[in-house]
N, C-alpha and C positions, 0 to 999 in steps of 0.2 A: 605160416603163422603157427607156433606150437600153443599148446594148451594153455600153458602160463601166462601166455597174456590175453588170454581168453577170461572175461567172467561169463558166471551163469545164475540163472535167478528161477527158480522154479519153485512151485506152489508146493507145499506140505505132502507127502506123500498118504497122510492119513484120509484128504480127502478119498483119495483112487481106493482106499481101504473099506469107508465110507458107503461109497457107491458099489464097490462089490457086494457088502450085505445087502443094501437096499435092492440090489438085484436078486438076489437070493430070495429075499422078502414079498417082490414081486412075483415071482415064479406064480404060485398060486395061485394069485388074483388073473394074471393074465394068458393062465391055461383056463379059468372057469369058461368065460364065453369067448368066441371068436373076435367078438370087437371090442374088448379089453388088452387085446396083446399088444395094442400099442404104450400102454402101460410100462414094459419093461425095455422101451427106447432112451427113457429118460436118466434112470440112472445109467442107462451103457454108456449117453452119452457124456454123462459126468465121469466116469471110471476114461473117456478117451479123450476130453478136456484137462481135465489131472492131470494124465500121462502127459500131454504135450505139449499144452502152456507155459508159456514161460518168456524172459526175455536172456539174449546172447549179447553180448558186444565183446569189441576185436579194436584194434587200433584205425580201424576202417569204415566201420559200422555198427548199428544197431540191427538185431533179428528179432524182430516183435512174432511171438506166434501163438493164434488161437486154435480153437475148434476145429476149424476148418482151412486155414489157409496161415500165411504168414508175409510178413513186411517187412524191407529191408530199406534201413535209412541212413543214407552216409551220413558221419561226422558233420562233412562243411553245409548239410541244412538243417543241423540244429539248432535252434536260436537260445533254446534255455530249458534247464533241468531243474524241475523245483515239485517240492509235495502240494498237494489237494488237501484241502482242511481234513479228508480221514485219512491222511497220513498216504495214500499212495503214491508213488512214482508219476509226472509226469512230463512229455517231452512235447514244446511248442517250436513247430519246423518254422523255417526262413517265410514260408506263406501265410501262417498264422495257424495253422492246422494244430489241433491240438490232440495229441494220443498218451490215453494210458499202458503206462509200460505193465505187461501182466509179470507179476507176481514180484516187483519191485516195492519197496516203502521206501518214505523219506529218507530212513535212516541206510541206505543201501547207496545214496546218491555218488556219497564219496567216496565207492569202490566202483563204481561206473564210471564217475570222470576219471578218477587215475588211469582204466588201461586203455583211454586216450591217449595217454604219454604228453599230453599239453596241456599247460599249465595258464590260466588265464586268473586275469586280474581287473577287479571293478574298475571303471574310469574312476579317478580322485576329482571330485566335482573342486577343490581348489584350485586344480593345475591351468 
């Protein structure tokens, strides 16, 4: 599969920008006492959410990946592609399961379905 028919959907890079000051910011406070250093996990852990979140699709699949791990979901158990009233991405599987696609919006939808390469059409409730 080459790159072209690959999309990619990732979060703003200014958050990972974001989060590096606030590390910086941190420093301070959780060099003062020893039970403050946990303080400066939070934004690391937003600078390595930034980096890595995001959603992939292929003519194959969806790559949903967070924080920590990542999920892969063929084509034939999507059941439907549609936005959440604030506007995000989201995909409801053949089980009912419902997952937000990270760092997709509504208006992204119709560059995800195209590099499915299949083309679907509402039932026509006259026929």
């Amino acid at each position: 599969m080459s790159r072209a028919d690959t999309v990619q959907f990732r979060h703003n890079q200014s958050i990972v920008a974001a989060a590096v000051i606030a590390a910086i910011g941190a420093l301070p406070l959780a060099s003062a006492r020893w039970y403050l250093a946990p303080v400066i996990l939070v934004p690391l852990a937003v600078v390595f959410w930034g980096w890595r979140a995001g959603t992939r699709a292929d003519a194959r699949e969806l790559r949903l990946r967070g924080l920590v791990g990542q999920r892969r979901i063929g084509w034939d158990r999507v059941a439907e592609l549609f936005a959440d009233p604030r506007g995000r991405g989201v995909v409801r599987l053949d089980d009912g399961t419902m997952l937000h696609l990270p760092a997709v919006r509504g208006t992204d939808l119709p560059r995800l379905v195209a590099v499915t390469g299949r083309t679907t059409t509402p039932a026509d409730p006259d026929a």
